[in-house]
N, C-alpha and C positions, 0 to 999 in steps of 0.2 A: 710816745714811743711807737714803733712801728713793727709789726712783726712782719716773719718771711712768713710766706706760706709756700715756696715751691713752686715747679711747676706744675699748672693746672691740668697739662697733658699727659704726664709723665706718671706710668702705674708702678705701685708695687709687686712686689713677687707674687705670686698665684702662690693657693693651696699648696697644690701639686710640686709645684719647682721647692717650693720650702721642705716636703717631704721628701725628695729626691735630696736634697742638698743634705738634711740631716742623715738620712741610711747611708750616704757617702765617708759621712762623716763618721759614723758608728763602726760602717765597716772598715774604715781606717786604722780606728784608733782597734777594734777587735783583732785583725791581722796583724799589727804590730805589737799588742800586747800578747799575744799567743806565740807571734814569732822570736818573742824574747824569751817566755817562762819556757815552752815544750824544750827546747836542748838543755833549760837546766833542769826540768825535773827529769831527764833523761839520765843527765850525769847525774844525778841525788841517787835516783832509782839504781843505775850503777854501784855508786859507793855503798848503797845499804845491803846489794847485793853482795860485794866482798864481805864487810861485816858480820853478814851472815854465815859466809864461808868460814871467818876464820873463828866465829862462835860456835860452826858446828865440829870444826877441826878441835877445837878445844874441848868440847864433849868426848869425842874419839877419841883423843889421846886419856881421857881424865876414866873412860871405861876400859881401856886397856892397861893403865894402872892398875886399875881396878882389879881385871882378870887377872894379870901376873900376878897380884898380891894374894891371891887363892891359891896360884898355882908355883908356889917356891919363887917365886921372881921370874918365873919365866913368860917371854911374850909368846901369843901363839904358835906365830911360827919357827920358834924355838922349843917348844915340848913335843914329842910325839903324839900320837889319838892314842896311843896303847900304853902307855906310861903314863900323861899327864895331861889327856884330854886336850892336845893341842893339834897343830893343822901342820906339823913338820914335812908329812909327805906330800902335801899341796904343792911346795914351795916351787917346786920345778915344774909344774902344772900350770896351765892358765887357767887358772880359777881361782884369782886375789878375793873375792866375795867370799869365798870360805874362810877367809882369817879373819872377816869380819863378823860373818854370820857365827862365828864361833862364842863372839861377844854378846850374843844379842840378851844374854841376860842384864847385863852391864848396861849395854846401849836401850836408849828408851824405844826408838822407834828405829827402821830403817831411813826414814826419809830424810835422816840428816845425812846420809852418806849420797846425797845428792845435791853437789853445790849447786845455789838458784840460779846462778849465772851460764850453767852448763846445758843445752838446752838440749844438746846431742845425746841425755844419759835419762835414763825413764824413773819418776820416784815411785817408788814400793807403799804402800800404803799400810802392810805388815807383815811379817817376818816371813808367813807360808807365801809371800807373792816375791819376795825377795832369794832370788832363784840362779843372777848370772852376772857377770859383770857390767850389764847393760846399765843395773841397777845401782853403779857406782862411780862416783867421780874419782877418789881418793888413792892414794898409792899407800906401802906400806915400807917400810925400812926396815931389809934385812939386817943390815946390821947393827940396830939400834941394841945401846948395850947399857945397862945403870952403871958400869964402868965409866963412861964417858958420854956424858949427861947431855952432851950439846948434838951428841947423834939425832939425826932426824929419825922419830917417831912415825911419822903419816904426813902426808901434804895434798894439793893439787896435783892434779895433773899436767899441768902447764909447768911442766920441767924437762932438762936436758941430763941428759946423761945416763948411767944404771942400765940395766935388762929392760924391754920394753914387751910385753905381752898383753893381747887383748887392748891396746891401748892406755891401757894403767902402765904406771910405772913400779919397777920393783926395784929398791935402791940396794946395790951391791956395797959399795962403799960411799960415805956420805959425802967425802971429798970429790966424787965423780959428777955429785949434782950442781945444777945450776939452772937459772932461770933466767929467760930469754927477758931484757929490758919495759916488756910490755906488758908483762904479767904482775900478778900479785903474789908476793912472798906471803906466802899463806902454808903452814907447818906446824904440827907438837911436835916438839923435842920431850927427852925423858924426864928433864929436870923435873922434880916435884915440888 
């Protein structure tokens, strides 16, 4: 039997070239594995950030039950401050923070009235720092009513329609709202 042996001139790859040839190869395969996962843990991080919103939108509405259930059924700014400890004179005011800061017994902390995805709006850290609308994402619904249960309650700001002040929206009639295709329908209604 005869073996090859090659040729006798001919070298193989040096040290060097073999470790160049591998970090080639690592950085390859690294920029392409990174450039797949980074835009979806981007959309992930997204989606968990709505989630969030509409888990903190659900606290909000579930502590303003709360409050009207103290207060004869009524929502804040629906009672008077001199009647029934509510924020009725606020209403025409740009100061939506006070119909919530009205809750904050209800509400655990302020910092849920800062959706995570809103990056334009400051989180309060507790109730004495929570002071202006800066400190809030959320809008309120004038005229949410336990009459008609599907009235909007509270939502995002990423809506069209109603009174606009301070940037919050304040929903006149709930038929006038609407939400631009790009947003997240994120809202409590009254329903219990």
């Amino acid at each position: 039997m005869k073996m090859f042996r090659g040729n006798p001139g001919a070298a193989g790859l040096t040290r060097s070239e073999v470790i160049v040839i591998i970090g080639v190869t690592l950085l390859v395969v690294f920029v392409g594995f990174f450039g797949l996962t980074i835009p979806a843990l981007r959309r992930g991080k997204a989606k968990a950030q709505r989630v969030r919103c509409v888990f903190q939108l659900h606290e909000i509405g579930v502590g303003f039950h709360s409050w009207s259930d103290d207060h004869n059924n009524e929502l804040p700014w629906g009672a008077s401050s001199r009647d029934g400890g509510g924020t009725l004179e606020f209403v025409s005011k740009a100061a939506e923070y006070r119909h919530f800061l009205i809750a904050s017994n209800e509400l655990k902390t302020p910092k849920i009235l800062v959706c995570p995805s809103d990056a334009s709006r400051i989180r309060s850290q507790t109730w004495d720092t929570f002071a202006s609308d800066a400190n809030l994402s959320y809008f309120i619904g004038l005229d949410a009513n336990y009459a008609l249960p599907s009235t909007l309650l509270t939502g995002d700001r990423n809506i069209e329609g109603g009174n606009r002040s301070s940037g919050n929206t304040i929903l006149i009639a709930a038929k006038q709202a609407s939400w631009g295709v790009t947003y997240i329908i994120a809202w409590a209604t009254l329903a219990k």
